[in-house]
PyMOL Python script that loads the backbone (N, CA, C, O; Angstrom):
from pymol import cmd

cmd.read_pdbstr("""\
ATOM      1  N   UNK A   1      21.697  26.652 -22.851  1.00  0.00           N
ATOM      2  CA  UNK A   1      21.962  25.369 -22.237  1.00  0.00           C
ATOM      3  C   UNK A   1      21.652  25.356 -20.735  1.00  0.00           C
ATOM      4  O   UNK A   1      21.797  24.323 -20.082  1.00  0.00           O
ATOM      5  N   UNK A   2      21.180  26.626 -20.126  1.00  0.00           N
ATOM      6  CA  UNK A   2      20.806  26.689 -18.966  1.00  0.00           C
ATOM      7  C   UNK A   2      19.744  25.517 -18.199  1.00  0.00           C
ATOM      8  O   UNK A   2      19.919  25.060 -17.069  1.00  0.00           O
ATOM      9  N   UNK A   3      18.777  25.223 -18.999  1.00  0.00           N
ATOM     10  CA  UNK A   3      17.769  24.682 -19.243  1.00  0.00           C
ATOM     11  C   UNK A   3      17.880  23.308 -18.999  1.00  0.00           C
ATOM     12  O   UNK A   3      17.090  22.565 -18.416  1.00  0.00           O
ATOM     13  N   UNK A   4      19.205  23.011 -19.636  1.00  0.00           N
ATOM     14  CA  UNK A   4      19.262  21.577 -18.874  1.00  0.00           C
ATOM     15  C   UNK A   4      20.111  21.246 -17.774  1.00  0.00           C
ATOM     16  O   UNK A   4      19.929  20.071 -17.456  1.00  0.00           O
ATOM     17  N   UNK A   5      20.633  21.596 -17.343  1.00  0.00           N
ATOM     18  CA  UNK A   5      21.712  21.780 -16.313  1.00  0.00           C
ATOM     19  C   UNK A   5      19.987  21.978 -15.129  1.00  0.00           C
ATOM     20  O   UNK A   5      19.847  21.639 -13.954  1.00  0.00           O
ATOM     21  N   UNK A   6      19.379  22.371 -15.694  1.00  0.00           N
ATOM     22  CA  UNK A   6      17.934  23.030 -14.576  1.00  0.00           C
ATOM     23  C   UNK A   6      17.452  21.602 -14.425  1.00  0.00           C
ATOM     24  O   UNK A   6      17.328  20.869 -13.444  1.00  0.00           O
ATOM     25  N   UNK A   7      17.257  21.470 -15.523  1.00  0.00           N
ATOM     26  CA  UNK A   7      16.448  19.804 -15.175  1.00  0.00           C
ATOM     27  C   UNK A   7      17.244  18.486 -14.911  1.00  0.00           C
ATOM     28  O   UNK A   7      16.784  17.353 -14.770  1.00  0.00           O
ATOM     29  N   UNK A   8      18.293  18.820 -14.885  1.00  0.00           N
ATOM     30  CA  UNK A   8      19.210  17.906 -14.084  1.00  0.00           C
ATOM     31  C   UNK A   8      19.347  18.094 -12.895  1.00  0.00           C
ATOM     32  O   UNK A   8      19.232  17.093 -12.188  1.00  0.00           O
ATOM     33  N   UNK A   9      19.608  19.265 -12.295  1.00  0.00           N
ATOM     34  CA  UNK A   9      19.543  19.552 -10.436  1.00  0.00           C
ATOM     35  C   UNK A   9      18.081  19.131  -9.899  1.00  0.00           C
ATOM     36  O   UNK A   9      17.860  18.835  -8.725  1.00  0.00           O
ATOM     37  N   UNK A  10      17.164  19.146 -10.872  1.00  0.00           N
ATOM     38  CA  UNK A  10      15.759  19.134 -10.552  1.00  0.00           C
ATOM     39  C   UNK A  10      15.523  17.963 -10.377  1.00  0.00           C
ATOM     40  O   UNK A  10      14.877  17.534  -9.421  1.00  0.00           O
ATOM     41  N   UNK A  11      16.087  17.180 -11.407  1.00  0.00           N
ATOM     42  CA  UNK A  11      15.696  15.629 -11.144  1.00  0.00           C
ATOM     43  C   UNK A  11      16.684  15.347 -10.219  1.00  0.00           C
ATOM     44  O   UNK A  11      16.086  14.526  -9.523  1.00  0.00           O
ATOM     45  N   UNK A  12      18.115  15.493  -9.581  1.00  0.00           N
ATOM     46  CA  UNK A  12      18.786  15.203  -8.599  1.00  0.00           C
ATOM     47  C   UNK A  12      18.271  15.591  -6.828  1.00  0.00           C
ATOM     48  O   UNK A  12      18.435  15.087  -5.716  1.00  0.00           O
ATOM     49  N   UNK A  13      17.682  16.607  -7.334  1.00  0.00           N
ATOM     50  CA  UNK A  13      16.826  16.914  -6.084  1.00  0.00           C
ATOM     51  C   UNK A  13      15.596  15.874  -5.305  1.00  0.00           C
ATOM     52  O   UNK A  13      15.501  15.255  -4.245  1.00  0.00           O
ATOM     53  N   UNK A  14      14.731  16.115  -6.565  1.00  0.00           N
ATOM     54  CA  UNK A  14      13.567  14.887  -6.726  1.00  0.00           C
ATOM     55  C   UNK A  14      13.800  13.416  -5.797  1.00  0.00           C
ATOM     56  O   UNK A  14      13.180  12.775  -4.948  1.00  0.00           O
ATOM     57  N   UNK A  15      15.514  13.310  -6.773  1.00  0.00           N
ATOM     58  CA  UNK A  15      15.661  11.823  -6.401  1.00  0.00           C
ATOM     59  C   UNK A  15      15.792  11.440  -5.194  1.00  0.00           C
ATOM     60  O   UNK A  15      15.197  10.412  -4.869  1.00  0.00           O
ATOM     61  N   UNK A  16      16.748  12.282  -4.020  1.00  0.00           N
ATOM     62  CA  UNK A  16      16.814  12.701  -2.637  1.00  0.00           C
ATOM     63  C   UNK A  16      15.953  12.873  -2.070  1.00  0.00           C
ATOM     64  O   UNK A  16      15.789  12.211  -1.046  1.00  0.00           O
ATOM     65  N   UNK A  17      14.865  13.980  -2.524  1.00  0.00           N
ATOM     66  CA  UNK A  17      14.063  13.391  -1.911  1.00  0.00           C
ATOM     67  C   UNK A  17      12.733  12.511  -1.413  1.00  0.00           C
ATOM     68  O   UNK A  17      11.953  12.605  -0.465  1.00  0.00           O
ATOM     69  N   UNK A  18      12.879  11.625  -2.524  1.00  0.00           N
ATOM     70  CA  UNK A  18      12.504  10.421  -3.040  1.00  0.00           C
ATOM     71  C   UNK A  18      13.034   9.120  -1.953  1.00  0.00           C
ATOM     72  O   UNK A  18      12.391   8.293  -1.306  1.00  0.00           O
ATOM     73  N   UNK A  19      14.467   9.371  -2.093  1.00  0.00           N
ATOM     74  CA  UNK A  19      15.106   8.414  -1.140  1.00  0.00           C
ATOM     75  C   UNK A  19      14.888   8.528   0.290  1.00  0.00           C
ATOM     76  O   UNK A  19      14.533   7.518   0.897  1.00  0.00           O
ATOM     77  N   UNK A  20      15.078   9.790   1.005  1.00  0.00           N
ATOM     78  CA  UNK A  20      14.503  10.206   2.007  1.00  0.00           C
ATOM     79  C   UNK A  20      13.193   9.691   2.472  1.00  0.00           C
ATOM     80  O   UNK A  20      13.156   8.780   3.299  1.00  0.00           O
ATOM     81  N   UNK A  21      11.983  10.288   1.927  1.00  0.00           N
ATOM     82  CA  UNK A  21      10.381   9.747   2.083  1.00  0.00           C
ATOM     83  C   UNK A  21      10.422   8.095   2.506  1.00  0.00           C
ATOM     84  O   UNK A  21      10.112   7.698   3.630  1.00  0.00           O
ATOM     85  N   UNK A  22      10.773   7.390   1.622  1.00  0.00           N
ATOM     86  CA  UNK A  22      10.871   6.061   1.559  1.00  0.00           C
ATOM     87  C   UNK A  22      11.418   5.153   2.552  1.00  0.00           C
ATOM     88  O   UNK A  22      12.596   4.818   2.675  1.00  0.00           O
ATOM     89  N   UNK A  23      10.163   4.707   3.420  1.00  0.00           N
ATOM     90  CA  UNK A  23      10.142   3.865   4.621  1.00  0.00           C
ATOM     91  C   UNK A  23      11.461   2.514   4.247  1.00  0.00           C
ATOM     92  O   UNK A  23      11.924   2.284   3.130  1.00  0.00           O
ATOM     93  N   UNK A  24      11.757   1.926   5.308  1.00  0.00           N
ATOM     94  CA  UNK A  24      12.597   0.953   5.525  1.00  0.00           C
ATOM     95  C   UNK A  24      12.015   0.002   6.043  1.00  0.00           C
ATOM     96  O   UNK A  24      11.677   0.261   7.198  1.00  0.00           O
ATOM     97  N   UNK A  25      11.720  -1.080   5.673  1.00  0.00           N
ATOM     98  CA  UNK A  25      11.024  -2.719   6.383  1.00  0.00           C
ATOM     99  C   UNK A  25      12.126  -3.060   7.853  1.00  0.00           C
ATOM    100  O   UNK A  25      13.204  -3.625   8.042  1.00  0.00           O
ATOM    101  N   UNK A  26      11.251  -2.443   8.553  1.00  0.00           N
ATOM    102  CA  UNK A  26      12.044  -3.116   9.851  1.00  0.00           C
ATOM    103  C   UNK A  26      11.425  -4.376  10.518  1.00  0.00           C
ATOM    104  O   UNK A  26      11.886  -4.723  11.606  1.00  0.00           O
ATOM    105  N   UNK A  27      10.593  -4.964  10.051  1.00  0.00           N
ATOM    106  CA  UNK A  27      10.181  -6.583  10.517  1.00  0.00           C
ATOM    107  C   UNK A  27      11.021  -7.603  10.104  1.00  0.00           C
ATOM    108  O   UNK A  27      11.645  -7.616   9.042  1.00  0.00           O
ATOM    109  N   UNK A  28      11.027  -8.412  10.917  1.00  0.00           N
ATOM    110  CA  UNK A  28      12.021  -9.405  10.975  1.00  0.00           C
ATOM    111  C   UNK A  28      10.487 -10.403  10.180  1.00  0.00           C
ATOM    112  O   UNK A  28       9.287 -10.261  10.417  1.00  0.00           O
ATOM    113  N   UNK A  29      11.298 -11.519   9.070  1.00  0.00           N
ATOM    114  CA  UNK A  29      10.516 -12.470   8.385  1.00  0.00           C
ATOM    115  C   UNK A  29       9.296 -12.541   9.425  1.00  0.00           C
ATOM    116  O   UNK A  29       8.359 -11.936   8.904  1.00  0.00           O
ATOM    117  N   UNK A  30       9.015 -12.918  10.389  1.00  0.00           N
ATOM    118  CA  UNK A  30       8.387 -13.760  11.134  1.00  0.00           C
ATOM    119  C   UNK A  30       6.884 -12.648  11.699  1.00  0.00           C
ATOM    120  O   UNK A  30       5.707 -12.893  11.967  1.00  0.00           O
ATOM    121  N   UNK A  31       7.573 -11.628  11.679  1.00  0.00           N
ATOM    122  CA  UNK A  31       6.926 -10.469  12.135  1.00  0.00           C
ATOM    123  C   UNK A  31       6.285  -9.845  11.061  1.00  0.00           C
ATOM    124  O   UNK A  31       5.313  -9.109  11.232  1.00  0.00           O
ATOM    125  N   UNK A  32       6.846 -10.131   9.785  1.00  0.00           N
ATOM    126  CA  UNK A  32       6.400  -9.558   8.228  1.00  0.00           C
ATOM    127  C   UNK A  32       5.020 -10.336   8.121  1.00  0.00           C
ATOM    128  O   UNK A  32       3.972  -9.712   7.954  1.00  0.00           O
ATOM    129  N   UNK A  33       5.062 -12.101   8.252  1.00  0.00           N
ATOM    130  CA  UNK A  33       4.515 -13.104   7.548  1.00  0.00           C
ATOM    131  C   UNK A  33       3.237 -12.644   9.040  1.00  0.00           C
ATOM    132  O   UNK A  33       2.212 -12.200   8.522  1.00  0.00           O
ATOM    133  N   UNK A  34       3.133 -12.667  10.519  1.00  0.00           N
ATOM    134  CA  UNK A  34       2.278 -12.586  11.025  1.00  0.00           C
ATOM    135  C   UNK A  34       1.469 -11.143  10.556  1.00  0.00           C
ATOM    136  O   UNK A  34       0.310 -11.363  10.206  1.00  0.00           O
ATOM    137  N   UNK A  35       1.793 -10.035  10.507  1.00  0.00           N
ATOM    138  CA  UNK A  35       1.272  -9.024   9.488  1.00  0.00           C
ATOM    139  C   UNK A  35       0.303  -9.599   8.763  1.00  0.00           C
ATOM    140  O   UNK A  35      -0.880  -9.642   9.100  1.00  0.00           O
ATOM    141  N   UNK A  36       0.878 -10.157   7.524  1.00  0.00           N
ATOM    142  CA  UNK A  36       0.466 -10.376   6.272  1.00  0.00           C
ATOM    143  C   UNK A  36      -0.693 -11.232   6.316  1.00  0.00           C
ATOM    144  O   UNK A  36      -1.605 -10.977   5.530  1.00  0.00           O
ATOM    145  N   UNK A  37      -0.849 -12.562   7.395  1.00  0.00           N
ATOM    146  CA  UNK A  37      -1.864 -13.109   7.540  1.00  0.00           C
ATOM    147  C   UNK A  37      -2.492 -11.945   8.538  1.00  0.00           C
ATOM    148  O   UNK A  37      -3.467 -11.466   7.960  1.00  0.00           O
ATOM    149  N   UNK A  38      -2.336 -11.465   9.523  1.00  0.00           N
ATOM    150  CA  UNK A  38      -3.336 -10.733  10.055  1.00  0.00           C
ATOM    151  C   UNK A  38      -4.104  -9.568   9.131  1.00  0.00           C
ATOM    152  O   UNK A  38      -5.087  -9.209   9.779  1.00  0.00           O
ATOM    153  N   UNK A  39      -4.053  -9.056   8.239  1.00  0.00           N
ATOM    154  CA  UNK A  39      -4.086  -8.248   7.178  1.00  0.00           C
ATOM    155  C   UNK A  39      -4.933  -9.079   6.644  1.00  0.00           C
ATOM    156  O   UNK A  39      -6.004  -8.477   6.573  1.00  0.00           O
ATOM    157  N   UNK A  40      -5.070 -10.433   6.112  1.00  0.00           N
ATOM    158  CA  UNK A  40      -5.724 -11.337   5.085  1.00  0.00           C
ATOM    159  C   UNK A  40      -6.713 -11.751   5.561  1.00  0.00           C
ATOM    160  O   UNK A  40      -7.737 -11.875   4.888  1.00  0.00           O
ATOM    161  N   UNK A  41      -6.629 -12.140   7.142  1.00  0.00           N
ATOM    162  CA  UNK A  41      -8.223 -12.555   7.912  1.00  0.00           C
ATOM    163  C   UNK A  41      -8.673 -11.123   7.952  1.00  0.00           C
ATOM    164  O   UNK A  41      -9.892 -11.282   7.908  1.00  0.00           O
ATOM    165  N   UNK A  42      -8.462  -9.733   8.012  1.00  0.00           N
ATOM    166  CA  UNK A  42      -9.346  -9.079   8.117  1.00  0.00           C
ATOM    167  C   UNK A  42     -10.058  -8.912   6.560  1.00  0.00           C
ATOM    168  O   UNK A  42     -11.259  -9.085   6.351  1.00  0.00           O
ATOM    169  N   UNK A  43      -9.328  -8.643   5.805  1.00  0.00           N
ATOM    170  CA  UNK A  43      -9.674  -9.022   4.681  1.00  0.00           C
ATOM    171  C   UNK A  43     -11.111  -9.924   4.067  1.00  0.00           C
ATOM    172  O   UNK A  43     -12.111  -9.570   3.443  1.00  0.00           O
ATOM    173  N   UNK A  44     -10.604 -11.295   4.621  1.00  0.00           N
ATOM    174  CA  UNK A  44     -11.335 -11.923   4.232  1.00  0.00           C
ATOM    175  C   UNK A  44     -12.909 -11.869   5.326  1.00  0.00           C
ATOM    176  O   UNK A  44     -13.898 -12.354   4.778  1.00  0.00           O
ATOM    177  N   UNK A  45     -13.086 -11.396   6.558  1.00  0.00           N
ATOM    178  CA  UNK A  45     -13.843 -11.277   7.108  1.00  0.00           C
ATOM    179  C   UNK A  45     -14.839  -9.789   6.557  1.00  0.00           C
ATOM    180  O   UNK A  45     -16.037  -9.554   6.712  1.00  0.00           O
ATOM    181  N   UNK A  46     -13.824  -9.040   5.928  1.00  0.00           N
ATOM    182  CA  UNK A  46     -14.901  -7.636   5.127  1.00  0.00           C
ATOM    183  C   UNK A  46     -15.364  -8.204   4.444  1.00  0.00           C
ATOM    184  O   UNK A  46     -16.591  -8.104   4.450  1.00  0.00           O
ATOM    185  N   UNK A  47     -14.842  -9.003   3.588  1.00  0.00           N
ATOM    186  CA  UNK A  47     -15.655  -9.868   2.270  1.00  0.00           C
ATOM    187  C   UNK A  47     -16.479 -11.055   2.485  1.00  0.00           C
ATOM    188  O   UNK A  47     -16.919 -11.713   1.543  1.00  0.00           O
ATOM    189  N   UNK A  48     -16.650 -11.278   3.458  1.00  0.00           N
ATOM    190  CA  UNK A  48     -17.729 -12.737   4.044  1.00  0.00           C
ATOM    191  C   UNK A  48     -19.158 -11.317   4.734  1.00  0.00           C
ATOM    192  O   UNK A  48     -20.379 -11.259   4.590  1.00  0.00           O
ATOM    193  N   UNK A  49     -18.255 -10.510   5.380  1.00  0.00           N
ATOM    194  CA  UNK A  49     -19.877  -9.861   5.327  1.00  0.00           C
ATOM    195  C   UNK A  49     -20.069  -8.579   4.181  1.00  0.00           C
ATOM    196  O   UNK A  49     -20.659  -7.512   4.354  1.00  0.00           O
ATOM    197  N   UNK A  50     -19.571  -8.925   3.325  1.00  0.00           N
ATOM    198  CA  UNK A  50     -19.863  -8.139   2.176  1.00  0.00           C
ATOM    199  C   UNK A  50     -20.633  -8.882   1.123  1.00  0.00           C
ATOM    200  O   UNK A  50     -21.502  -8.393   0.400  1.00  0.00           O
ATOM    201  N   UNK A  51     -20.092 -10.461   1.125  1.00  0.00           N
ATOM    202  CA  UNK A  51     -21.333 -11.311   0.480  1.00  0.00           C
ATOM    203  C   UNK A  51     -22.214 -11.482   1.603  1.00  0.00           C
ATOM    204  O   UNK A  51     -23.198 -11.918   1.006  1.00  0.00           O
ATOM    205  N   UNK A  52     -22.445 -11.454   2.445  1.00  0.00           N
ATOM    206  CA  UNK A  52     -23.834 -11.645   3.274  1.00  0.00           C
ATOM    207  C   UNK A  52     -24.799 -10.407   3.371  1.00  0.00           C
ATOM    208  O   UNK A  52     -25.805 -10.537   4.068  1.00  0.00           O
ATOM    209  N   UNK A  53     -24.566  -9.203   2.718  1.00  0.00           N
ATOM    210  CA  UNK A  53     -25.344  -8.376   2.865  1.00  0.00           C
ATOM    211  C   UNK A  53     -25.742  -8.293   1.223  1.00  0.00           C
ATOM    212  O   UNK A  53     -26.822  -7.793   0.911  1.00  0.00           O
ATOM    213  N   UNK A  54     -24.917  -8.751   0.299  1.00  0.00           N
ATOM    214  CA  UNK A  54     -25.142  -8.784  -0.941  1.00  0.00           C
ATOM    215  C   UNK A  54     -26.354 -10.025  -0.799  1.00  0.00           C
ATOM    216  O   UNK A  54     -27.205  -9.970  -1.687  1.00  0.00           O
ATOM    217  N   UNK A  55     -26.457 -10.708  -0.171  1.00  0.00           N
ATOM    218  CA  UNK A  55     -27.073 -12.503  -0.202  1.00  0.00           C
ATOM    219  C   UNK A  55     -28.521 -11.766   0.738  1.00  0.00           C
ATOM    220  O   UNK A  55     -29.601 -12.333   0.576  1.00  0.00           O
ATOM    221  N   UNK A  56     -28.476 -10.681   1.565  1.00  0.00           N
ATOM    222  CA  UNK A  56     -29.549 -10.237   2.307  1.00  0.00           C
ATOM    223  C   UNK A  56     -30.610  -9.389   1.394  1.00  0.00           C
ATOM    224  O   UNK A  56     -31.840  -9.362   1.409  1.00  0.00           O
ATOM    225  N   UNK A  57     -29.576  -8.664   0.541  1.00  0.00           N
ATOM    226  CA  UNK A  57     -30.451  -7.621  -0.353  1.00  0.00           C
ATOM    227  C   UNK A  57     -31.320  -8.636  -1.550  1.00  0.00           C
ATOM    228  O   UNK A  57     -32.391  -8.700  -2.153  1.00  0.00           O
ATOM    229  N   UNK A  58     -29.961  -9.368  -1.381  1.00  0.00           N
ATOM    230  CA  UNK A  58     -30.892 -10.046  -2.914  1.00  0.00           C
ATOM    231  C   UNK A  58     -32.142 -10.913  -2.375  1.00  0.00           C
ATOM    232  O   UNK A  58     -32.998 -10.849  -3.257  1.00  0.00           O
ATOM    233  N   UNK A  59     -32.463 -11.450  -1.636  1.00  0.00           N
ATOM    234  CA  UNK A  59     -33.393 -12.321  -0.381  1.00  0.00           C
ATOM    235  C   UNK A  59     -34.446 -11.440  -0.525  1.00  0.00           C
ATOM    236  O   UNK A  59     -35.403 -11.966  -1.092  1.00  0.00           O
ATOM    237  N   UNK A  60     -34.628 -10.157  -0.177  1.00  0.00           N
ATOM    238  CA  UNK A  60     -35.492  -9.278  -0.490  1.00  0.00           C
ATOM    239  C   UNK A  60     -36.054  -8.723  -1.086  1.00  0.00           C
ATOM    240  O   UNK A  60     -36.988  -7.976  -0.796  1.00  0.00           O
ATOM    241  N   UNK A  61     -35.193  -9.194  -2.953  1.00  0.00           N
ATOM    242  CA  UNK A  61     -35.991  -8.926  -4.094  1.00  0.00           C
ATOM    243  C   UNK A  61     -36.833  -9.887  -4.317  1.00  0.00           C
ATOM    244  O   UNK A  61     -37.607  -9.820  -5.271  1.00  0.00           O
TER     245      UNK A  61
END
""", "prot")
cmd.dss("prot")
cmd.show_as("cartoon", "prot")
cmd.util.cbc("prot")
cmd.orient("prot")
């Protein structure tokens, strides 16, 4: 029965330090939501010149 008593400390361990690792949201709403759009215009600016080089290659076939 050793065996499980093992994989019980093991997974209690795990879980600690599981909890530990795991960042905490310290933005306040306002500070989250400016993030989230700043994140989305860059976003969307990789993908406007990601179809324009797709729209360049194809121009050239």
């Amino acid at each position: 029965m050793s065996r499980g008593n093992q994989r019980e400390k093991a997974r209690a361990k795990n879980q600690k330090a599981e909890a530990s690792v795991k960042s905490k949201n310290t933005m306040s709403g306002s500070e989250f939501q400016r993030h989230k759009e700043n994140s989305a215009a860059i976003m969307r600016e990789k993908q406007r010149l990601a179809n324009e080089r797709k729209a360049a290659e194809a121009g050239k076939k």
